[in-house]
C-alpha positions as a Markdown table, in Angstrom:
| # | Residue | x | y | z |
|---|---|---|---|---|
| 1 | Unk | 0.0 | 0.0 | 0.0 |
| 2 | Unk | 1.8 | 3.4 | -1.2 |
| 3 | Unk | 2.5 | 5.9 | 1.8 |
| 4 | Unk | 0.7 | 9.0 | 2.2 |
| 5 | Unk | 3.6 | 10.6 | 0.3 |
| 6 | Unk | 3.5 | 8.5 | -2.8 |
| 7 | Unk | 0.0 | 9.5 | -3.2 |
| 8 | Unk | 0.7 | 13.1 | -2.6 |
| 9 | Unk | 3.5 | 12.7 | -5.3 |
| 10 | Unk | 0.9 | 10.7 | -7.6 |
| 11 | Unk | -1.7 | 13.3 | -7.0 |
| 12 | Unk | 0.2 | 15.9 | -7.9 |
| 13 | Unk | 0.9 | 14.4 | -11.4 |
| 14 | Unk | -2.7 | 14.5 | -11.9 |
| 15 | Unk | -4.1 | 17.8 | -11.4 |
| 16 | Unk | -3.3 | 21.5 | -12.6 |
| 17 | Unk | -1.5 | 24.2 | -10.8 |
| 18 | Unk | -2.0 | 27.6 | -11.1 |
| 19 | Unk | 0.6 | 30.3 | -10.0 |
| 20 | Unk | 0.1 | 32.9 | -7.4 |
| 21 | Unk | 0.3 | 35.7 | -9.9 |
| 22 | Unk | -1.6 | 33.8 | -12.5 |
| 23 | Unk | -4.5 | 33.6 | -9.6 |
| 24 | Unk | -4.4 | 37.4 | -8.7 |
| 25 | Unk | -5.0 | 37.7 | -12.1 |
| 26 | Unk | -8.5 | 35.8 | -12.3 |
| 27 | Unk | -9.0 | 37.0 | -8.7 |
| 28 | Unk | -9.2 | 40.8 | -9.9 |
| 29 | Unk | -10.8 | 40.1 | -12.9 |
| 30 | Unk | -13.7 | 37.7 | -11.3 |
| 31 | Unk | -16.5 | 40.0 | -11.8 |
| 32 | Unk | -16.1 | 39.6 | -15.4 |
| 33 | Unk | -16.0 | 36.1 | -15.3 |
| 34 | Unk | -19.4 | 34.8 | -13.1 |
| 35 | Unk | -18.3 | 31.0 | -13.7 |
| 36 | Unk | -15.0 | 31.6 | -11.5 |
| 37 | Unk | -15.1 | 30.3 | -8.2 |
| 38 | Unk | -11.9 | 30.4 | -5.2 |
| 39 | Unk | -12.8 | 27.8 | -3.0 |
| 40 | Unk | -11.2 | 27.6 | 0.0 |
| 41 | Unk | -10.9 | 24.5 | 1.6 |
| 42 | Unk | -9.6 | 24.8 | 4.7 |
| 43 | Unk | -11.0 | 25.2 | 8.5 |
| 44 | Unk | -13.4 | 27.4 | 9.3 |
| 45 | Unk | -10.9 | 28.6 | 12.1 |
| 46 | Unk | -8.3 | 29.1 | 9.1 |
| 47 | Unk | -11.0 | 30.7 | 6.8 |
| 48 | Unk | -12.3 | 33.3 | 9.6 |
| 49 | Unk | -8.7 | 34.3 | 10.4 |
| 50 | Unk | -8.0 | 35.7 | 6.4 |
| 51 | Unk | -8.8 | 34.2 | 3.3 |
| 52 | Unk | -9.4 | 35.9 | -0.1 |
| 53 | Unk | -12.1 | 37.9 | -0.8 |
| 54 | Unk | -15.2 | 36.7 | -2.6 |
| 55 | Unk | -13.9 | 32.9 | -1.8 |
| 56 | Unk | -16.6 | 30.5 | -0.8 |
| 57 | Unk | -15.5 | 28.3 | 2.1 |
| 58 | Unk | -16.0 | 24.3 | 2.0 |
| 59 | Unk | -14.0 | 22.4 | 4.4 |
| 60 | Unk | -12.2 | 19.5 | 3.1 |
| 61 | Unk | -14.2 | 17.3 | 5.1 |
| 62 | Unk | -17.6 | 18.5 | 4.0 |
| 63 | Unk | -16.7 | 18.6 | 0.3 |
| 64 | Unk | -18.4 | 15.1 | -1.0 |
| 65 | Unk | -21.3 | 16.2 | 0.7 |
| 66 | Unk | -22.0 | 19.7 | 0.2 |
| 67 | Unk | -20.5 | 20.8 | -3.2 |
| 68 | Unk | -22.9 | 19.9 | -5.9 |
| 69 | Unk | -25.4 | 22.1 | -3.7 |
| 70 | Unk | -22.8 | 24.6 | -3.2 |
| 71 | Unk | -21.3 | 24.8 | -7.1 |
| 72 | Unk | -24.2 | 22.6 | -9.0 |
| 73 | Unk | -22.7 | 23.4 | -12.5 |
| 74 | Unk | -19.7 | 21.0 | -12.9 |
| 75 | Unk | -18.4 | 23.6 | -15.8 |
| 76 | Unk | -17.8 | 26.3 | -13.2 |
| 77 | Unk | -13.3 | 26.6 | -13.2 |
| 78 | Unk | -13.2 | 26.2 | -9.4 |
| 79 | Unk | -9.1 | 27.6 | -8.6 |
| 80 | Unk | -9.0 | 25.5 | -4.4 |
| 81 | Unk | -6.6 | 26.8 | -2.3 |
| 82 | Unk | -5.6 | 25.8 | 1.6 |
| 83 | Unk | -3.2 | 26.4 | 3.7 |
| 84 | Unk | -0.2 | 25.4 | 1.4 |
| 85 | Unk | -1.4 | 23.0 | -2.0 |
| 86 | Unk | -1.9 | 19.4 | -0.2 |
| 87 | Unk | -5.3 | 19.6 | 0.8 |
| 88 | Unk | -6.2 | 21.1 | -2.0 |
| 89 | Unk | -4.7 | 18.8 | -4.3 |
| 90 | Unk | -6.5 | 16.0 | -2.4 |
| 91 | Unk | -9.3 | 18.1 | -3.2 |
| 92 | Unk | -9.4 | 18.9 | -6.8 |
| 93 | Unk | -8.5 | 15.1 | -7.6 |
| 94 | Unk | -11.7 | 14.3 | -5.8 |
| 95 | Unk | -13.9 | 17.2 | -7.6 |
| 96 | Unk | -12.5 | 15.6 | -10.8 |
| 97 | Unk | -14.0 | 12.2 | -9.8 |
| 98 | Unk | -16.7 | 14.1 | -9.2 |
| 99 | Unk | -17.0 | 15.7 | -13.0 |
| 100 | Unk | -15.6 | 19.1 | -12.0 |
| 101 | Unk | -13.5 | 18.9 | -14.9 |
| 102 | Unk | -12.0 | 22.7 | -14.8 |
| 103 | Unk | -11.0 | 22.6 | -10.8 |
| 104 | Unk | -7.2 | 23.6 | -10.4 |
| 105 | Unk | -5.3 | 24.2 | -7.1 |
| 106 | Unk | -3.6 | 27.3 | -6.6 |
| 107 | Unk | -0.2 | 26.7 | -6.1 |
| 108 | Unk | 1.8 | 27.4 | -2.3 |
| 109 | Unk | -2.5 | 28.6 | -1.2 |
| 110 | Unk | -3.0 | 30.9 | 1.2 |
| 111 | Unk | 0.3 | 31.5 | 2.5 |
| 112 | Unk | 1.8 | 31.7 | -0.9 |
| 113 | Unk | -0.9 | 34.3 | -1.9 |
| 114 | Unk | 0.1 | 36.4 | 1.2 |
| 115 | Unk | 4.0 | 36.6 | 0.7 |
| 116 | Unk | 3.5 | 37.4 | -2.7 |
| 117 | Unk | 1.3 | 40.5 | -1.0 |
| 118 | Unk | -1.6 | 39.8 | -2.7 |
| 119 | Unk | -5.0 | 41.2 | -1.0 |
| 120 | Unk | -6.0 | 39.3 | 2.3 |
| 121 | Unk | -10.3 | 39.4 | 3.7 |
| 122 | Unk | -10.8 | 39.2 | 7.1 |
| 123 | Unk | -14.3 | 39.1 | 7.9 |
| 124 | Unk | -16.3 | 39.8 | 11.3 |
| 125 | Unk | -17.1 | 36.3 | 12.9 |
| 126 | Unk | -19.7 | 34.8 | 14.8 |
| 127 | Unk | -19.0 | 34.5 | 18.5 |
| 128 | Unk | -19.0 | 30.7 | 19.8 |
| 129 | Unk | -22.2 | 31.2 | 21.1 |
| 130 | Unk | -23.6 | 33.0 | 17.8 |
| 131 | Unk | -23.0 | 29.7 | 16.1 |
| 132 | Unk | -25.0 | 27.6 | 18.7 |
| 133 | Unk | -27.9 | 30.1 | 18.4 |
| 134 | Unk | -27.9 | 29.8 | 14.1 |
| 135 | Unk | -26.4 | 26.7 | 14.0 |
| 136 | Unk | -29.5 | 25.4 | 12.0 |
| 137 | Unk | -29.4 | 28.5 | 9.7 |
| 138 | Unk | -25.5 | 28.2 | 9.0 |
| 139 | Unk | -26.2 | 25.0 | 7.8 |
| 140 | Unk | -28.5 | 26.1 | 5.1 |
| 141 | Unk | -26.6 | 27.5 | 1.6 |
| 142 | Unk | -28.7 | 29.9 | 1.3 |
| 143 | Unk | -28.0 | 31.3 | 4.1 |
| 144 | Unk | -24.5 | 30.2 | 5.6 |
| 145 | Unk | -22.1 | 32.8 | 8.3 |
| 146 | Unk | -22.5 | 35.7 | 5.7 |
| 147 | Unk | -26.2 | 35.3 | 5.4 |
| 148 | Unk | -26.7 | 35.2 | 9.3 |
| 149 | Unk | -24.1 | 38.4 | 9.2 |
| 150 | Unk | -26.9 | 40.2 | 6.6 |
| 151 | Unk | -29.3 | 39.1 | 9.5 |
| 152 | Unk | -27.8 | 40.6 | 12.2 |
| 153 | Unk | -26.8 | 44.0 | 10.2 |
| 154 | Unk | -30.4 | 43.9 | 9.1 |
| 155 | Unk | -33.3 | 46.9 | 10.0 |
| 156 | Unk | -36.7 | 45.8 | 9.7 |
| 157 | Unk | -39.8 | 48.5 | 11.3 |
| 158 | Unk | -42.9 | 46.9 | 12.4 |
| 159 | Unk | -46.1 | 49.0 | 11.8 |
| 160 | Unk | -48.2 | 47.5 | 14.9 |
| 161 | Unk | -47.4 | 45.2 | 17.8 |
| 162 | Unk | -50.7 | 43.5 | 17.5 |
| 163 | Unk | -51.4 | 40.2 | 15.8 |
| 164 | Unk | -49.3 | 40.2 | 12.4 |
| 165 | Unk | -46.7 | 42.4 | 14.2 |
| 166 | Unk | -46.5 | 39.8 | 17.3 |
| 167 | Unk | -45.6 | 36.8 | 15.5 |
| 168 | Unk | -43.8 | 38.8 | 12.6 |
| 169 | Unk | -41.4 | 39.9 | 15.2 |
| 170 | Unk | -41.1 | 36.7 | 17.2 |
| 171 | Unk | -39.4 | 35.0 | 14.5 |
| 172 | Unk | -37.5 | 38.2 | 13.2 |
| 173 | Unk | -36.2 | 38.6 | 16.7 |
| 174 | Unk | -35.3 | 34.6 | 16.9 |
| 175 | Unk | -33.7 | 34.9 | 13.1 |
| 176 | Unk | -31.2 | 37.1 | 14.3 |
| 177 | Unk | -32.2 | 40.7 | 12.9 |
| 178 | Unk | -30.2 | 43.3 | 14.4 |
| 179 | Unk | -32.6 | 46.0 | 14.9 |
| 180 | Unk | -36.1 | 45.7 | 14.8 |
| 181 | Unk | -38.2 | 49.0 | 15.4 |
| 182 | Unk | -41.9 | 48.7 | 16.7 |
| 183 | Unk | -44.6 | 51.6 | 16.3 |
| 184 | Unk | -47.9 | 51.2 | 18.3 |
| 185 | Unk | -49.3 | 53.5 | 20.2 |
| 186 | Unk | -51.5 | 51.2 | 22.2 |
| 187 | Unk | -51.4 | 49.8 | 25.8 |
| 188 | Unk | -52.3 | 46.2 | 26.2 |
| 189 | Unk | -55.6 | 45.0 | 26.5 |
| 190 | Unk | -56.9 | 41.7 | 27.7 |
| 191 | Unk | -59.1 | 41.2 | 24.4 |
| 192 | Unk | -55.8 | 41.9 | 22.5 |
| 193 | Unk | -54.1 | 38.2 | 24.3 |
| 194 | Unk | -56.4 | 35.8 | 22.2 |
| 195 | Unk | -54.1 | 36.5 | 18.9 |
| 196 | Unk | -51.3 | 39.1 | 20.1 |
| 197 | Unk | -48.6 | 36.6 | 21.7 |
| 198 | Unk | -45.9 | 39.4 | 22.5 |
| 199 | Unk | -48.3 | 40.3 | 25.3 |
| 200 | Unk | -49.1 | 38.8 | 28.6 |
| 201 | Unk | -52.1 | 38.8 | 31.3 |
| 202 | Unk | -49.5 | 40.8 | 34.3 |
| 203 | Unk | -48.5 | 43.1 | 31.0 |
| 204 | Unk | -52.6 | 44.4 | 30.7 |
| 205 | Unk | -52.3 | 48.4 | 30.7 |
| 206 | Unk | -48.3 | 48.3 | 30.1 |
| 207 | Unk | -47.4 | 50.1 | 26.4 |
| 208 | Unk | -47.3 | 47.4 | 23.9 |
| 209 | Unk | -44.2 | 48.5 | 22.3 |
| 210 | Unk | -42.6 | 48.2 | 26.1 |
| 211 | Unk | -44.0 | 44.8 | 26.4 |
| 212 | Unk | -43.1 | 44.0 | 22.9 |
| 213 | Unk | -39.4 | 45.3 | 23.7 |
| 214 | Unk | -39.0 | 42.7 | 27.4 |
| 215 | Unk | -40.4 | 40.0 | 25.3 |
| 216 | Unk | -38.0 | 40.3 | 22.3 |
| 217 | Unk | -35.1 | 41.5 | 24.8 |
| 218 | Unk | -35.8 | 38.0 | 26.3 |
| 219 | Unk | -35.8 | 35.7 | 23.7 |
| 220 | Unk | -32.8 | 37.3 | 22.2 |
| 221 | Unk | -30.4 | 39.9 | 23.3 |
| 222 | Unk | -28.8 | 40.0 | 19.8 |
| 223 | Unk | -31.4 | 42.0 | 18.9 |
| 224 | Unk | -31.9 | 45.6 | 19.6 |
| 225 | Unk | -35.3 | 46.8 | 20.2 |
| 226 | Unk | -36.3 | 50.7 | 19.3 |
| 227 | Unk | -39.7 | 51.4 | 20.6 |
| 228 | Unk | -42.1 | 54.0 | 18.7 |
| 229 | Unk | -44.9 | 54.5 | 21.3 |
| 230 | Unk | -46.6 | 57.1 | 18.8 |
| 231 | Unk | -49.3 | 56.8 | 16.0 |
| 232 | Unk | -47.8 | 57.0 | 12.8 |
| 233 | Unk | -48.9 | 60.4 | 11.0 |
| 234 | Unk | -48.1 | 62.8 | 8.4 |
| 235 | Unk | -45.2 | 64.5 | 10.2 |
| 236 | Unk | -43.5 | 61.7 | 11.5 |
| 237 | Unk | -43.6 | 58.9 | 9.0 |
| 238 | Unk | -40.6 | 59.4 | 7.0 |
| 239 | Unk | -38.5 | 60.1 | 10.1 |
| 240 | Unk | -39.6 | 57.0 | 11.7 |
| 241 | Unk | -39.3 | 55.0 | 8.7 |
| 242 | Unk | -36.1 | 56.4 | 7.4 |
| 243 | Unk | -32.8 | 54.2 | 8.0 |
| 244 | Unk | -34.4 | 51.0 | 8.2 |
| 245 | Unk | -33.8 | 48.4 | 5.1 |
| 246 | Unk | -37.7 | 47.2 | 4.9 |
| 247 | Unk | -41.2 | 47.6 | 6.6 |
| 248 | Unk | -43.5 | 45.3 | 7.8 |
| 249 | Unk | -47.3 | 46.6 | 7.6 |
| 250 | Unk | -49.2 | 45.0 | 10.5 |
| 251 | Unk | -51.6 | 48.2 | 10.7 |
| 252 | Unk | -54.9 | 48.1 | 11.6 |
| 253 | Unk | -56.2 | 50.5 | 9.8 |
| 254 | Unk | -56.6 | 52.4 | 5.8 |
| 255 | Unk | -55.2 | 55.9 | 7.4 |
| 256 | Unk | -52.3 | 54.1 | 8.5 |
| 257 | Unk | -51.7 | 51.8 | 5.2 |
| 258 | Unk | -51.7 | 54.4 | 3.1 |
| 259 | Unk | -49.5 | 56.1 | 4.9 |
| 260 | Unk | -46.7 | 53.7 | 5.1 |
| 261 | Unk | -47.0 | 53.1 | 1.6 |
| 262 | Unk | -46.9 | 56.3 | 0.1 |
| 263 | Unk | -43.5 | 57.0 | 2.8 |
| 264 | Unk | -42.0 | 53.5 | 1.4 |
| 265 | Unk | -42.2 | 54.5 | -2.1 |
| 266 | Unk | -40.9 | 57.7 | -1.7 |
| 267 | Unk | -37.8 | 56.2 | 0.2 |
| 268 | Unk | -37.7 | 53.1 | -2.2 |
| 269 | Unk | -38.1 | 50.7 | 0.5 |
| 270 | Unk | -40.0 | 47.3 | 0.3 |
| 271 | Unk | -43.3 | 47.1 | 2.3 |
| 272 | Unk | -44.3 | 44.2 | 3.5 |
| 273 | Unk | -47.7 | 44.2 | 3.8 |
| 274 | Unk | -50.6 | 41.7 | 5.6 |
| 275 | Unk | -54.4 | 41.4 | 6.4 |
| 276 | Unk | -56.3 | 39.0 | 8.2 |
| 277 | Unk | -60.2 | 39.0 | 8.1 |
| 278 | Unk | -61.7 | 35.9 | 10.3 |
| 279 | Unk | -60.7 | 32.6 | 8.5 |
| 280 | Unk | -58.7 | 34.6 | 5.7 |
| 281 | Unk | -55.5 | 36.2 | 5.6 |
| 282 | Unk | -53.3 | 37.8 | 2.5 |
| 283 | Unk | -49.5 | 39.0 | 2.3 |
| 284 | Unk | -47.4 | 40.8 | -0.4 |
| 285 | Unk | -45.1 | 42.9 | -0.8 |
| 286 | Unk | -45.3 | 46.3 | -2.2 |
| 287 | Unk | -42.2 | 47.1 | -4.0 |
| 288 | Unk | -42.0 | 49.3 | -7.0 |
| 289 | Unk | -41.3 | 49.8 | -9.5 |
| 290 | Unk | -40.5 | 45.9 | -9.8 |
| 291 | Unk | -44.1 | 45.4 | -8.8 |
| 292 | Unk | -47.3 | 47.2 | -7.9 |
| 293 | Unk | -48.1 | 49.4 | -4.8 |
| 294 | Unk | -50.6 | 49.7 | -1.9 |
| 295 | Unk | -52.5 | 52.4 | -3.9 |
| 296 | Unk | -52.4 | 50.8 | -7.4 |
| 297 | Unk | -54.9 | 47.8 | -5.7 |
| 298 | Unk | -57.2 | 50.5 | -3.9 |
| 299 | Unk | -56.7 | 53.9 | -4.9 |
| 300 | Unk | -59.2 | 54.6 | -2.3 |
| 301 | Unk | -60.3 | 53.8 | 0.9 |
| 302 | Unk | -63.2 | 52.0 | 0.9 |
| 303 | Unk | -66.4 | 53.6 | 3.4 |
| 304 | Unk | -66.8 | 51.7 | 6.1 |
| 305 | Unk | -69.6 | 49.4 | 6.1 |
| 306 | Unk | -67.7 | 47.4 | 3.6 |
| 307 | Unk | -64.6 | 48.1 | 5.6 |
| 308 | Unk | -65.5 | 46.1 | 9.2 |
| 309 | Unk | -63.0 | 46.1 | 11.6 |
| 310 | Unk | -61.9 | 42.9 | 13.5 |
| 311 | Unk | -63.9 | 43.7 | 17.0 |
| 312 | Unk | -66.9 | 43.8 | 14.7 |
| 313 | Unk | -65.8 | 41.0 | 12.3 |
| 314 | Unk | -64.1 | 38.7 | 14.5 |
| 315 | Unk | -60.8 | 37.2 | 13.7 |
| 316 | Unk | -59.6 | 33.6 | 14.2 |
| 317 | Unk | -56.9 | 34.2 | 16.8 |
| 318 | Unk | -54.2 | 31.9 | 14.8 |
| 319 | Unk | -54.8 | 33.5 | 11.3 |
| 320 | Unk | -52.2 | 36.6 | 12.2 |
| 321 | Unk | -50.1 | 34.8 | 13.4 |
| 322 | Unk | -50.1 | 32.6 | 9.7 |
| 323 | Unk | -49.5 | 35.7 | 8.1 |
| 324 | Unk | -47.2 | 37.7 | 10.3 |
| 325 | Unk | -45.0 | 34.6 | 9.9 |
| 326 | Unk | -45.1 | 34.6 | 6.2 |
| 327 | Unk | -44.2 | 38.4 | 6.4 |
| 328 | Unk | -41.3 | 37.6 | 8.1 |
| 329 | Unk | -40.5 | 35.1 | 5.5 |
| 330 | Unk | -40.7 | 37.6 | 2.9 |
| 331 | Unk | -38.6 | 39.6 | 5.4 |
| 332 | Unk | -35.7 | 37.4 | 5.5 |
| 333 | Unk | -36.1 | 36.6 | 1.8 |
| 334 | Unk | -35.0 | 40.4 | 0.8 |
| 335 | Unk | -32.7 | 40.5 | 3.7 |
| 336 | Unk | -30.8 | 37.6 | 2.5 |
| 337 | Unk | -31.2 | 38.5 | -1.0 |
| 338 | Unk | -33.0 | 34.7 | -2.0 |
| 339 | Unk | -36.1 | 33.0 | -3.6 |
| 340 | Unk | -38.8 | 35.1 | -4.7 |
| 341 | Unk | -40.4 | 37.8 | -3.0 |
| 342 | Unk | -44.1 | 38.5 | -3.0 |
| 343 | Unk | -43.8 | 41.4 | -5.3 |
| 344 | Unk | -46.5 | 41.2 | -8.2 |
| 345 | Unk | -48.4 | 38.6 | -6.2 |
| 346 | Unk | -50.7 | 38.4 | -3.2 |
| 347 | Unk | -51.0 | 35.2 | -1.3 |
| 348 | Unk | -54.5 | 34.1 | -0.1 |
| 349 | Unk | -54.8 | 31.8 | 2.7 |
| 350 | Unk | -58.4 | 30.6 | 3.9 |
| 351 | Unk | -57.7 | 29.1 | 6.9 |
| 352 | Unk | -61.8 | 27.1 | 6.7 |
| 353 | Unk | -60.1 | 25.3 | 3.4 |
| 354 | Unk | -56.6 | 25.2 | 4.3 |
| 355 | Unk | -55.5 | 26.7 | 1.2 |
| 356 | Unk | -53.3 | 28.7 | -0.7 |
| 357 | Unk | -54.2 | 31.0 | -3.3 |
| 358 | Unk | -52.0 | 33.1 | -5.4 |
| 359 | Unk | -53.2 | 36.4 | -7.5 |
| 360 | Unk | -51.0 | 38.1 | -9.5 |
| 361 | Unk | -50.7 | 42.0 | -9.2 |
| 362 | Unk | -50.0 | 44.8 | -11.5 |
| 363 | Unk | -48.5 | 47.9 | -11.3 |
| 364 | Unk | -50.6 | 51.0 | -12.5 |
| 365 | Unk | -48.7 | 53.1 | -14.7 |
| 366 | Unk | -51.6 | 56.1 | -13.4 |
| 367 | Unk | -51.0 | 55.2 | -9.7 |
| 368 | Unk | -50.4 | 58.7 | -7.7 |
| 369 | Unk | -47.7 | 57.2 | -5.5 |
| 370 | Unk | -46.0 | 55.0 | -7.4 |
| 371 | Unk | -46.7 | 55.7 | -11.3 |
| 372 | Unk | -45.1 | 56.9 | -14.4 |
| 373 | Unk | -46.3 | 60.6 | -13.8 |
| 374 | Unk | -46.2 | 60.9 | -9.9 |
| 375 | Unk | -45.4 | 63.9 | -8.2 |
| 376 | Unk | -44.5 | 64.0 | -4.3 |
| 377 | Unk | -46.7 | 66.2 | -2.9 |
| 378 | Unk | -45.8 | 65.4 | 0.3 |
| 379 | Unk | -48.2 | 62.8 | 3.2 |
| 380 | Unk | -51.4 | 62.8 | 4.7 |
| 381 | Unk | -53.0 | 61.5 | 6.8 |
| 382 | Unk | -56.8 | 59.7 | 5.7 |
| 383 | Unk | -60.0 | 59.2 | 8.2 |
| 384 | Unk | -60.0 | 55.8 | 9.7 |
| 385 | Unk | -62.0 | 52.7 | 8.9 |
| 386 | Unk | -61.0 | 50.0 | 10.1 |
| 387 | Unk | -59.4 | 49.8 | 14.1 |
| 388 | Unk | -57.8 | 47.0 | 16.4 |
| 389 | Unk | -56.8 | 44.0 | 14.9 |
């Protein structure tokens, strides 16, 4: 049986090199060339410590299992580096079993790249504990340490700490989003604890975005909390809103709706918006000019006998939380920068069917707020219709 060295020696016979300079080369020109990958194959400890920049990282030991996910084109040139060139020769002789036909190593790795002076990253890290917490999302390719570092840079403003905004938060807050700003203006009622799960019985009469904030604070101290206890008007929507990445409309009411999307569009911010009505719930996300806005699907307010709120309509105490959760799906979805966002469609749920229904939405070119012809005239603020949900 040869020694480890005699198949170092043999491997090295049977893949490519590429020199340090030669690498620089591709690794300054990589933007032109989208089916270039580095790949650095070393420990995660190594990788944290430096590594070049743009590199995707793929331990040795996880590269049978996790590659085709990672790279799923076997024509992408994959240029593997470590440490020095022996794991990565290992490497590249096993992506060539594995039909990566254009994988080379990069000749003396990492180290050689740095005495040659060549550009080293050094990213922020997760703490130990970090990776406990989003152990489960590092895991996921989509998402992975940079993704969870998007997370945590993140701002996302709730509109409302009632039903959608409850849940919507929850799992924002257990994500990992940095900062998450809540406006409500309410105090907690006991009617309000049959679907609003931020809330508690001892927190009845407390602020809600208070109670919202100990809640949160609890379940993750990653996460800073800025509480809005104000109603959202004309005169301080776009200085509340301002600064974060993405809103998440939870309001209860037309004034309010309209008001957050006429301040999204004129800061170009996505606006994630949701409904419930008894059994039925619907989610999109207002985002134009890639889709439609709040005002091109009612340009009006409707009056309010065909606008009933929820103490008069009733509302299943579970269907906010359905749809605050897939508005913080949608959340994480732009955050991250993955899958396909709700913009040009509104999903219908009917929670009495348990089904899904998808509409697809258009974007007026006549809209006041959002089309070809707009001019800001500045906000205002609408009567109500509609009040707690």
């Amino acid at each position: 049986m040869p020694s480890f060295t005699e198949m170092l020696e043999q491997v090295r016979t049977e893949v490519e090199f590429v020199e340090p300079g030669a690498a620089h080369t591709l690794w300054r020109n990589r933007a032109e060339q989208p089916a270039l990958v580095f790949l650095d194959v070393r420990e995660r400890e190594e990788f944290d410590a430096g590594h070049l920049d743009g590199a995707v990282w793929l331990s040795r030991g996880l590269l049978e299992l996790r590659i085709e996910a990672m790279v799923p084109d076997r024509g992408t040139q994959l240029l593997v580096y470590c440490a020095g060139d022996t794991r990565s020769a290992f490497a590249v002789k096993r992506l060539q079993e594995l039909g990566y036909s254009r994988a080379k190593v990069l000749r003396m790795g990492f180290e050689g790249w740095k005495r040659a002076g060549f550009p080293v990253h050094i990213e922020r890290t997760l703490s130990a504990e970090q990776r406990v917490r989003y152990g489960r999302h590092l895991r996921i390719p989509e998402v992975g340490d940079a993704g969870q570092q998007k997370l945590l840079d993140a701002k996302v403003l709730l509109l409302g700490a009632g039903g959608l905004g409850s849940a919507a938060a929850f799992y924002l807050a257990a994500a990992g989003v940095g900062t998450l700003g809540i406006v409500d203006s309410d105090v907690v009622d006991a009617s309000n604890l049959q679907r609003q799960i931020l809330h508690s019985s001892r927190r009845i009469g407390d602020s809600k975005v208070d109670s919202a904030r100990e809640t949160l604070n609890a379940l993750n101290a990653d996460v800073a909390v800025i509480p809005y206890g104000v109603r959202l008007t004309a005169e301080n929507a776009l200085s509340i809103i301002d600064g974060y990445d993405l809103v998440i409309d939870g309001a209860d009411n037309f004034s309010t709706r309209y008001l957050v999307n006429d301040a999204c569009v004129h800061l170009g911010l996505p606006n994630i918006h949701g409904s419930v009505y008894r059994f039925e719930g619907q989610v999109t996300v207002f985002s134009p000019p890639e889709g439609p806005c709040y005002r091109c699907l009612y340009p009006e307010a409707p009056p309010p006998e065909l606008a009933p709120n929820c103490q008069e309509a009733g509302v299943l105490g579970v269907l906010p939380g359905v749809i605050g959760v897939l508005q913080a799906t949608e959340a994480i979805k732009l955050i991250l920068g993955v899958g396909a966002p709700l913009v040009g469609r509104l999903l219908c749920f009917d929670g009495l069917a348990g089904s899904f229904q998808t509409l697809k939405l258009k974007r007026e070119a006549s809209c006041p707020a959002c089309g070809d012809d707009r001019r800001w005239t500045g906000l205002s603020d609408l009567s109500e219709h509609c009040a707690q949900q």
